[in-house]
ROMARSE-5786 format. One line per field, with one value per residue (C-alpha): chain; residue number from 0; x, y, z. Coordinates in Angstrom, 1 decimal, padded with zeros to 4 digits, always signed. Example, Ala and Ser with C-alpha at 12.3 -4.5 7.8 and 13.67 -1.06 7.14 Angstrom:
% residues 2
unit: A, A
pos: 0, 1
X: +012.3, +013.7
Y: -004.5, -001.1
Z: +007.8, +007.1
***
This chain:
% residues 435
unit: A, A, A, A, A, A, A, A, A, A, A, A, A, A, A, A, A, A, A, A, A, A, A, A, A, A, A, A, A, A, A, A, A, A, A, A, A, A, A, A, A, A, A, A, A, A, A, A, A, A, A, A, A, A, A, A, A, A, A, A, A, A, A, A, A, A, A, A, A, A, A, A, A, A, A, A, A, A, A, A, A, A, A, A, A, A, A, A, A, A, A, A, A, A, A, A, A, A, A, A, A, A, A, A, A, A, A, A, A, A, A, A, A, A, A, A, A, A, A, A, A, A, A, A, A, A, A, A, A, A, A, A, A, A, A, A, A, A, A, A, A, A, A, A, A, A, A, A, A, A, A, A, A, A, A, A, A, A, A, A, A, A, A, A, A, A, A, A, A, A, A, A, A, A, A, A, A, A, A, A, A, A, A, A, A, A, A, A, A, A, A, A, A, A, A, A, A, A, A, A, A, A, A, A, A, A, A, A, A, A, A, A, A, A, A, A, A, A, A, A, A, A, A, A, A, A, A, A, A, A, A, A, A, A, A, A, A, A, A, A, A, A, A, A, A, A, A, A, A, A, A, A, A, A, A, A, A, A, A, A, A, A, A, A, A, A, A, A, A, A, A, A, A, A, A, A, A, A, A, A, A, A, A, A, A, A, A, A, A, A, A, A, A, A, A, A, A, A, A, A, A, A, A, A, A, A, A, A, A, A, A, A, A, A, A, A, A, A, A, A, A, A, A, A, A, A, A, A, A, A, A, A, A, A, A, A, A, A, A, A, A, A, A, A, A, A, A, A, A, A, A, A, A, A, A, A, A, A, A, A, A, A, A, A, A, A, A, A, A, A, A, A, A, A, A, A, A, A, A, A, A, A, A, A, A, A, A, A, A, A, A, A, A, A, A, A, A, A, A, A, A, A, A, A, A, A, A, A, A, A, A, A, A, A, A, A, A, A, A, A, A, A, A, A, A, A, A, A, A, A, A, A, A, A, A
pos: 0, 1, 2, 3, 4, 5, 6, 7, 8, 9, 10, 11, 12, 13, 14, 15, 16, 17, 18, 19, 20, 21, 22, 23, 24, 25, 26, 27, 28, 29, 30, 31, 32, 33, 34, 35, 36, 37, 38, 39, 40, 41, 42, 43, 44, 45, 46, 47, 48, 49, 50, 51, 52, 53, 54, 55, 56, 57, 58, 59, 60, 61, 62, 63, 64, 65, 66, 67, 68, 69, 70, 71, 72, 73, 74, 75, 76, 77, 78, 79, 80, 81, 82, 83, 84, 85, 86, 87, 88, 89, 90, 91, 92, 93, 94, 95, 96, 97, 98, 99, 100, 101, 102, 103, 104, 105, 106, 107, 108, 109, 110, 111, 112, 113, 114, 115, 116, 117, 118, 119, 120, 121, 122, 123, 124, 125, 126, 127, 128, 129, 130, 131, 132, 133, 134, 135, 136, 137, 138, 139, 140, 141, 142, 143, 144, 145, 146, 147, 148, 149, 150, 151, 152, 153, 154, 155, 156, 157, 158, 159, 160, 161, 162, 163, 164, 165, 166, 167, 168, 169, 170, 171, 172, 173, 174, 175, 176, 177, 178, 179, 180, 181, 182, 183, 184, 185, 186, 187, 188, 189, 190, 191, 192, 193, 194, 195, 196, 197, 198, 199, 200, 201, 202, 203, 204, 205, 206, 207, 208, 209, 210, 211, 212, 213, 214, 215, 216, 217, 218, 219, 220, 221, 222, 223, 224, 225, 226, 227, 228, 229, 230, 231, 232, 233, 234, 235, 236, 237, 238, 239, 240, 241, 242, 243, 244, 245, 246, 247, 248, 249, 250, 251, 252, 253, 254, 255, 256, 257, 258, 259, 260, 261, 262, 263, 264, 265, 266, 267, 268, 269, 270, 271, 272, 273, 274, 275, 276, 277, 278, 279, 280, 281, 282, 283, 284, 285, 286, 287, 288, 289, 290, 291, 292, 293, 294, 295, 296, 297, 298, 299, 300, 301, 302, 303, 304, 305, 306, 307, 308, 309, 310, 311, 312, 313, 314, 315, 316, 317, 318, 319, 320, 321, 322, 323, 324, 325, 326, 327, 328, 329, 330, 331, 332, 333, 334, 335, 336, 337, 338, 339, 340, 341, 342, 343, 344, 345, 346, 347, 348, 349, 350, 351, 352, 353, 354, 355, 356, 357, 358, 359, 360, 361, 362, 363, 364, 365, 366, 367, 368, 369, 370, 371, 372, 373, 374, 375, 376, 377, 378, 379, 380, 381, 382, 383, 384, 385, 386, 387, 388, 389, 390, 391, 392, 393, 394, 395, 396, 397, 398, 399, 400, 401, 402, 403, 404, 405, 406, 407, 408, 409, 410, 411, 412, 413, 414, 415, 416, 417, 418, 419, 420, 421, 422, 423, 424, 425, 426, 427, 428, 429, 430, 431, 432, 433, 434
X: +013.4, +016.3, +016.1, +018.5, +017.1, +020.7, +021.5, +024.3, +024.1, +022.7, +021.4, +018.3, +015.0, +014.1, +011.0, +011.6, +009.8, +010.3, +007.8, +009.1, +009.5, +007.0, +008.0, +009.8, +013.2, +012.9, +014.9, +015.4, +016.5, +020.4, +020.5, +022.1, +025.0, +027.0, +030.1, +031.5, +033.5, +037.2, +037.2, +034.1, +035.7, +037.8, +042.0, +043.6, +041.7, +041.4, +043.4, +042.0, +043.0, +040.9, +041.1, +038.4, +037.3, +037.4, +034.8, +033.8, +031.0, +029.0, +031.6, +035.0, +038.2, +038.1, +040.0, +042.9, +043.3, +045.9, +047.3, +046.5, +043.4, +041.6, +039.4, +039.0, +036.1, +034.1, +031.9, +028.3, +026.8, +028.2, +029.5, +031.7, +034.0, +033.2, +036.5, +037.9, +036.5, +036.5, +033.0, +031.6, +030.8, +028.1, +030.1, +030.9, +034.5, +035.6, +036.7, +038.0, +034.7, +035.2, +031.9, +030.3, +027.7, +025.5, +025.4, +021.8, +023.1, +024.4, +026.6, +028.6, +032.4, +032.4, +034.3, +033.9, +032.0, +034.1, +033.2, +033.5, +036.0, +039.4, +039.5, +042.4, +040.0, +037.4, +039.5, +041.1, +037.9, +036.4, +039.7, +039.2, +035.4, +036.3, +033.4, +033.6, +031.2, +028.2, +026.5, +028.1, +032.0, +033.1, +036.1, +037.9, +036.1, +039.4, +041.2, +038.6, +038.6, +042.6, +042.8, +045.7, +044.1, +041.9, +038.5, +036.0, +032.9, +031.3, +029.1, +026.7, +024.7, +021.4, +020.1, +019.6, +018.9, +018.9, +015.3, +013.3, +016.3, +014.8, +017.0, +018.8, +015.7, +014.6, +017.2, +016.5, +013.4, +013.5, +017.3, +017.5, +019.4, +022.4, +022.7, +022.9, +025.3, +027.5, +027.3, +029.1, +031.7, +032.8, +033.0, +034.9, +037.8, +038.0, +038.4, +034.9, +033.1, +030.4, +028.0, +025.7, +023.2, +021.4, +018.5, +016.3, +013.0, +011.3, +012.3, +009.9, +009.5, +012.9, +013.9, +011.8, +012.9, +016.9, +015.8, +014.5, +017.6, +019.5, +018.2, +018.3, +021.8, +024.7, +026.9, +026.6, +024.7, +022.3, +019.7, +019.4, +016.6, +018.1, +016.2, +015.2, +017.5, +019.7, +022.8, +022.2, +023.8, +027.2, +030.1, +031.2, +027.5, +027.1, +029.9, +028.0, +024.9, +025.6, +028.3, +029.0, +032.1, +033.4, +035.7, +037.9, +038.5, +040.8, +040.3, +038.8, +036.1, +038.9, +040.5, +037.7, +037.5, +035.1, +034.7, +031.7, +030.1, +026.7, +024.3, +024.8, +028.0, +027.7, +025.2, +027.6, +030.1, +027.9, +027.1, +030.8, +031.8, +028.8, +028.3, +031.2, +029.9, +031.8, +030.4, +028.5, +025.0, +023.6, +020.0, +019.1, +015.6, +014.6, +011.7, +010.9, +008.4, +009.3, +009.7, +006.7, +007.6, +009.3, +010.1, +013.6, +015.8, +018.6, +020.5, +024.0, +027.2, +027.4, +023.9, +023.7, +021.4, +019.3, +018.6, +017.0, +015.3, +013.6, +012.9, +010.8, +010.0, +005.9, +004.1, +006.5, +008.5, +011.4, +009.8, +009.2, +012.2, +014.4, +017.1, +018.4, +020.8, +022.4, +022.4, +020.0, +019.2, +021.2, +024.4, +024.0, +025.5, +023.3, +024.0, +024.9, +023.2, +022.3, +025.3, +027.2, +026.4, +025.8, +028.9, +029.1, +027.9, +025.3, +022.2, +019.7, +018.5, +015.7, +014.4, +013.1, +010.5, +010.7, +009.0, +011.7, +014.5, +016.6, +015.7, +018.0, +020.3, +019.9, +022.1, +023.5, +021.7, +023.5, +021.2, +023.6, +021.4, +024.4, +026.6, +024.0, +023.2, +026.1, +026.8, +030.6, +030.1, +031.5, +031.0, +029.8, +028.9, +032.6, +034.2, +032.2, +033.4, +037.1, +035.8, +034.9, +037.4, +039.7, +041.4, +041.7, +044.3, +041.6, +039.4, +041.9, +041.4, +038.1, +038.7, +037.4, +038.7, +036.4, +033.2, +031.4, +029.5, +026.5, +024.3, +022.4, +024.1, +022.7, +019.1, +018.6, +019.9, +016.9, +019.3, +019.7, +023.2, +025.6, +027.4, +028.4, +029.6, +031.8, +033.2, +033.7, +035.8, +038.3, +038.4, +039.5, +041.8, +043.5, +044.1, +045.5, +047.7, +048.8, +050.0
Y: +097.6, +099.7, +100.8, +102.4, +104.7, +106.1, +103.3, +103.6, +106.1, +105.6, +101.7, +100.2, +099.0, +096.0, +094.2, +091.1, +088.8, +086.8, +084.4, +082.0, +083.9, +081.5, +078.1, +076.1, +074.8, +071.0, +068.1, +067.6, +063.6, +063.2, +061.4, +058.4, +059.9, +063.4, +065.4, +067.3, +070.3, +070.7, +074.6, +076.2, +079.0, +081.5, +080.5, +077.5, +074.2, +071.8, +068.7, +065.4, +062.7, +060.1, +057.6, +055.6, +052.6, +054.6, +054.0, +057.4, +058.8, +061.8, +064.5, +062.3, +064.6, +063.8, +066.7, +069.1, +072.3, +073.4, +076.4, +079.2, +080.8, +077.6, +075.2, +071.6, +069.7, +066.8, +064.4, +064.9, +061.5, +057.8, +055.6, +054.9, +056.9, +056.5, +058.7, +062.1, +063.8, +067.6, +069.5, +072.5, +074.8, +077.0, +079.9, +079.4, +077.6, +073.9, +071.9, +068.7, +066.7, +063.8, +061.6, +059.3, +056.4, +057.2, +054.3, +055.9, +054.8, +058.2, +057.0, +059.9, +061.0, +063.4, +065.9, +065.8, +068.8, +071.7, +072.9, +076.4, +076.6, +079.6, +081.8, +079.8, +076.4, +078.3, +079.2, +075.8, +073.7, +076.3, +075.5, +071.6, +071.6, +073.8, +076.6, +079.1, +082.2, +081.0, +084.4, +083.8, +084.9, +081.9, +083.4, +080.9, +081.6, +080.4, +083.8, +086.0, +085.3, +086.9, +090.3, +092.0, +094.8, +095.4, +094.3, +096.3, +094.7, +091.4, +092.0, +089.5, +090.4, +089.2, +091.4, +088.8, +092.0, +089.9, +089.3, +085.8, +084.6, +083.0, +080.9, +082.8, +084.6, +081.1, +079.8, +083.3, +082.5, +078.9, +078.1, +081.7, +080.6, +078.7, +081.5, +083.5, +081.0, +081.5, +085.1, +084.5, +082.7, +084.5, +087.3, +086.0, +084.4, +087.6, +089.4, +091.8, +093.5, +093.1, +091.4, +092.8, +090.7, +093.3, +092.7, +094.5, +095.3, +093.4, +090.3, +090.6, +087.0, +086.6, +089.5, +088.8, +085.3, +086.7, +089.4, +086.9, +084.7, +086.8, +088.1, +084.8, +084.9, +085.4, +087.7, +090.7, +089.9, +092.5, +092.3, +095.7, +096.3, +097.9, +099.8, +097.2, +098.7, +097.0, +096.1, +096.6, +093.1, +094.4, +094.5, +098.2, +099.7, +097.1, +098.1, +102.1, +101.7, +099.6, +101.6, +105.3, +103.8, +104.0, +101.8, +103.4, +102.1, +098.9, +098.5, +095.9, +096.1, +095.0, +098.2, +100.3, +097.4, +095.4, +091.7, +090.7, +087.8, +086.5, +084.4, +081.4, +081.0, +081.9, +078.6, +076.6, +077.9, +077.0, +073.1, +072.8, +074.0, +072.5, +069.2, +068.7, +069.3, +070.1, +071.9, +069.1, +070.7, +074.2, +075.7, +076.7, +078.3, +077.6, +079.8, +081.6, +081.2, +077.7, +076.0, +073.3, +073.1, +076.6, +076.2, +076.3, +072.9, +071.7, +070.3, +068.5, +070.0, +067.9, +067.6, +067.9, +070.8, +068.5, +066.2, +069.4, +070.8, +066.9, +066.7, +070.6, +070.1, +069.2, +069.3, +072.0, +070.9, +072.9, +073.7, +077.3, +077.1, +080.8, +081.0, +079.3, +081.0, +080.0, +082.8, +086.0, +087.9, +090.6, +089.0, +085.4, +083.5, +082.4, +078.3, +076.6, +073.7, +071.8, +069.7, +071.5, +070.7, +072.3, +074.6, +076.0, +079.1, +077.7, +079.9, +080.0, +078.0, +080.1, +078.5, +082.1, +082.0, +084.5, +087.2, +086.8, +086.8, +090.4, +091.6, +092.3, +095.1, +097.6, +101.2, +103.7, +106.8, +108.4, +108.8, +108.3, +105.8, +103.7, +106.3, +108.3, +105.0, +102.9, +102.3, +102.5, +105.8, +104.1, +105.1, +101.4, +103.3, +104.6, +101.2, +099.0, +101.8, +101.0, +096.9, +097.4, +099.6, +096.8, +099.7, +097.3, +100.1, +102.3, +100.8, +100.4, +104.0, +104.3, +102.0, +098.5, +096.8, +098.8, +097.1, +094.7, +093.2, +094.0, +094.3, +097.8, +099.2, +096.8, +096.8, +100.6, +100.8, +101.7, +100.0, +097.3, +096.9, +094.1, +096.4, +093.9, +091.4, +094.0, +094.9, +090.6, +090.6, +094.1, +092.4, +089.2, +090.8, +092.6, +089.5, +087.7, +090.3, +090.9, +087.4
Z: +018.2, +016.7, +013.0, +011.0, +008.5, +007.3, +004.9, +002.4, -000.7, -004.1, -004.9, -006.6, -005.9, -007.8, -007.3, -004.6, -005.8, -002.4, -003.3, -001.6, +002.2, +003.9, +002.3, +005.4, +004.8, +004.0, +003.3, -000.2, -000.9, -002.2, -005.1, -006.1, -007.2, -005.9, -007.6, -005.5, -007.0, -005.1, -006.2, -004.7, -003.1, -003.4, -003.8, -004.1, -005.3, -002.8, -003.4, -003.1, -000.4, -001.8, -004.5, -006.9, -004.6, -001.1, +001.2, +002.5, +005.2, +005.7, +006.5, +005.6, +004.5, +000.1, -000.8, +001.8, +001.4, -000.8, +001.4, +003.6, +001.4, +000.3, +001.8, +002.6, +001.3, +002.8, +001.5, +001.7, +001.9, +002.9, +000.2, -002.6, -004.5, -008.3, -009.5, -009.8, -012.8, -014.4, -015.1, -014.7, -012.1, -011.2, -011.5, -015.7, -014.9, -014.9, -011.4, -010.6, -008.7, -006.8, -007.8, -004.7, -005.0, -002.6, -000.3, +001.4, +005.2, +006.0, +008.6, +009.8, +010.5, +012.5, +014.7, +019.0, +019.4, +021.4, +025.0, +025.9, +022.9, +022.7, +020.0, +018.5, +018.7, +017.2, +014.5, +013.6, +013.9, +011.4, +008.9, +009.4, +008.6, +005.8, +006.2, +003.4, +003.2, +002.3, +000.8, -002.7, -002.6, -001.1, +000.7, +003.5, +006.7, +009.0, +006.4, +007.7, +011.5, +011.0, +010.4, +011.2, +012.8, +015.7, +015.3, +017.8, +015.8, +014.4, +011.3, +009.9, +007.0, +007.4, +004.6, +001.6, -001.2, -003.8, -005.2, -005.0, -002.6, +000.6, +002.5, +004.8, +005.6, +006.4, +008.5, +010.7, +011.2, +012.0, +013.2, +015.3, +018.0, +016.4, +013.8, +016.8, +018.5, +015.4, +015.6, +019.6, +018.0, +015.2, +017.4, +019.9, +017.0, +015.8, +019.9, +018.9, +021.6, +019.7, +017.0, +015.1, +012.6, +010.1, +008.9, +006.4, +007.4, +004.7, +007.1, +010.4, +011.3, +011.2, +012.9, +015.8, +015.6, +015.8, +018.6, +021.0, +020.5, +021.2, +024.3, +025.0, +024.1, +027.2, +024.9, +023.4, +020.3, +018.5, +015.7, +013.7, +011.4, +008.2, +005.2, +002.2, -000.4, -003.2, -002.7, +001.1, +001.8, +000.4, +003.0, +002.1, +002.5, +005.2, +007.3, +006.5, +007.3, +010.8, +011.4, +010.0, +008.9, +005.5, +004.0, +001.6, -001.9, -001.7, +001.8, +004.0, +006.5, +009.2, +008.1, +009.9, +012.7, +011.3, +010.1, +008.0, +007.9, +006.1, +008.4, +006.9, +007.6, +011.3, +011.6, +009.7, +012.6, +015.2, +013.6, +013.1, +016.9, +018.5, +016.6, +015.0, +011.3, +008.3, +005.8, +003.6, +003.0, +002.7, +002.5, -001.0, -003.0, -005.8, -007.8, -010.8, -013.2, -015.1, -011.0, -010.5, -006.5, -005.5, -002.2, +000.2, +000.9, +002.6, -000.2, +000.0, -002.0, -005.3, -006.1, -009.8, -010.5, -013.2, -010.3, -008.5, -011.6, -011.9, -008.4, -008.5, -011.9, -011.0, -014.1, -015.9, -019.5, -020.6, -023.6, -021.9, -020.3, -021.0, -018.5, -015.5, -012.9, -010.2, -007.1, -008.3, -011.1, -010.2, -009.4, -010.5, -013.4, -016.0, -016.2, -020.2, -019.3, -015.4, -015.7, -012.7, -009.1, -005.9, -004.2, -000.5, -002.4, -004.7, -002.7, -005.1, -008.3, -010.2, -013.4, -015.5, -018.4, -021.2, -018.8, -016.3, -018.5, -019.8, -022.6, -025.6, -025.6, -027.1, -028.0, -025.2, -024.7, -022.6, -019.8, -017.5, -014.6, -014.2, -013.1, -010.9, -009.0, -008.6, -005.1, -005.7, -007.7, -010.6, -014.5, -016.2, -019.3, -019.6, -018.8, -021.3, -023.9, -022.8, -023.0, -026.5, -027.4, -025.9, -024.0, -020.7, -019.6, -019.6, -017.1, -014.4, -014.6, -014.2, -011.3, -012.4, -009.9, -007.1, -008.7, -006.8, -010.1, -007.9, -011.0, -010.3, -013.5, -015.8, -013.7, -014.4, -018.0, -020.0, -023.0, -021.1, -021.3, -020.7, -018.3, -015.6, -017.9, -019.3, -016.2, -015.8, -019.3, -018.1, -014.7, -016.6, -018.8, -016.3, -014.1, -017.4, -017.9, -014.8, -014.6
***
């Protein structure tokens, strides 16, 4: 066993709350009808190739990518396309969705699976079954595996810091090896040496589970056991604390020779090589206090998130109901309503009673937390000043654009400031300008 005690600088510790880490992954039903968002990662929208009336299967082309850094999309289930409508997404914005009746036959539509594939093949069937990254960002996987540089090492990040999220540290543990088999591939697209899964040491079962796959493994594939620290799962303090490297500000990891990956993606990789799977279901948790079932599921993209609240519901009402959010608490977005569905990014669904939820702000003391323990060595208080100042000039200053949203700021504020959120409106405002 190797562990690696130097992790990256600064950082939180916020309670886990993995309540969840020994709940199997299982099934959950699709329901009668899916929508299935065409912008659920980062770039372009996809653009639909089907029409109302289609008959569709399980992993059919509905919607091409609309360039280089965007990503095709695939139905989920067999059946019928209902129509092409706009609604929200988890992440606050609105999406076309193609809507499928669910025809319950699953018949599938797949790809030939690929033997002893070349980089190249790797690459493309990763760009035709439209495999994003699955740890929340949602950038185009086929993007990632070319970097202009050399690459010397394959990162995945097994560390899943975010409290009560479960599922990768589920699909370690029970779907090792073809995690592991993705982790060979990536590597190889990309020409590493090397790949390295870390894993934080609050994760034993599936540590083990990852070490003996990959001593099972033919190439050269290692699990690393990594300090359980907030935002340890980040690709800058990633890329550190496997590494020694740093990765300067507005730099890459393929700057210092690195690629990262989350784990996720890599078994996506391995399904889509092996089996011939698009991207048409992910694993998902779902917890917090107001959750009847809590538990981890395979869930296929465009299931409406009321459908999941129903279906784990047990003998909870909403009456106590605070706050949903969609991905964590520290870096999730709190949802308006359960009216959007589930992306390639959608990890996590955690239905919070008033305990669980933030309490209100109050005023700045000046203590000066957010500065002394932002991994980016950032000033949060000095950048929601320029926010409500409306001074948007100001924050590029201060370096806005270096923040990783990672929430620590507003998890150590004693005031509880809506630091993050700020930072959301400069980044916003810059963008809007810019353009």
């Amino acid at each position: 066993m190797q562990f690696v005690f130097k992790t990256f600088g600064r950082g939180a510790h916020p309670p886990a709350s993995k309540i969840t880490a020994e709940l199997p992954l299982v099934v959950m039903d699709a329901p009668e009808r899916l929508s299935v968002p065409l912008s659920q990662h980062i770039g372009a929208p996809a653009v639909p190739v089907v029409q109302q009336g289609d008959e569709v299967r399980v992993g059919t082309l509905i919607a091409d990518a609309a360039g280089f850094v965007s990503a095709r999309v695939h139905s989920p289930v067999s059946g019928r396309v209902a129509g092409i409508v706009k609604r929200r997404t988890p992440s606050g914005g609105t999406s076309l969705h193609i809507e499928i009746d669910n025809d319950f036959n699953y018949t599938e539509d797949l790809l030939p699976p690929l033997s002893d594939p070349s980089p190249e093949e790797i690459r493309e069937r990763v760009r035709e079954c439209g495999i994003v990254g699955m740890g929340g960002a949602g950038f185009p996987t086929h993007v990632k595996l070319a970097p202009k540089g050399k690459t010397d090492l394959f990162l995945l990040n097994g560390a899943e810091c975010e409290p009560y999220i479960t599922c990768d540290c589920r699909l370690m543990t029970e779907r090792a090896g073809e995690v592991v088999r993705g982790a060979e591939l990536l590597a190889k697209a990309v020409g590493a040496e090397k790949a390295v899964i870390g894993v934080e040491s609050n994760k034993r079962e599936a540590f083990d589970a990852l070490t003996r796959a990959c001593a099972d493994s033919s190439a050269a594939v290692e699990a690393v056991m990594l300090r359980t620290k907030y935002p340890q799962g980040a690709e800058k303090q990633l890329v550190f604390a496997l590494t020694g490297r740093r990765v300067p500000p507005g730099a890459l990891p393929a700057d210092v020779g690195c690629v990262v990956d989350n784990v996720h993606t890599a078994y996506a990789v391995a399904r889509a090589v092996d089996k011939g799977e698009p991207l048409f279901e992910r694993a998902l948790t779902v917890s917090g206090g107001e959750t009847g079932e809590k538990g981890n599921f395979f869930v296929r993209i465009g299931t409406p998130f009321d459908y999941i609240r129903e279906k784990t519901r047990g003998e909870r009402s909403d009456d106590d109901l605070v706050k949903v959010i969609s991905g964590g608490p520290m870096m999730g977005v709190a949802q308006a309503d359960l009216t959007p569905c589930v992306a390639k990014t959608t990890s996590s669904l955690l239905f919070f009673g008033e305990k669980e939820a933030a309490e209100e702000p109050t005023q700045c003391i000046n203590c000066g937390r957010c500065i002394r323990q932002c991994p980016m060595k950032l000033a949060p208080r000095d950048i929601e000043r320029a926010v409500l100042a409306k001074d948007f000039a100001r924050t590029e200053e201060l370096y806005v654009s270096s923040c990783m949203e990672c929430g620590v700021c507003s998890y150590v504020c004693p005031a509880k400031r809506p630091l993050v959120q700020a930072i959301r409106l400069a980044k916003k405002s810059l963008k809007e300008g810019r353009r």
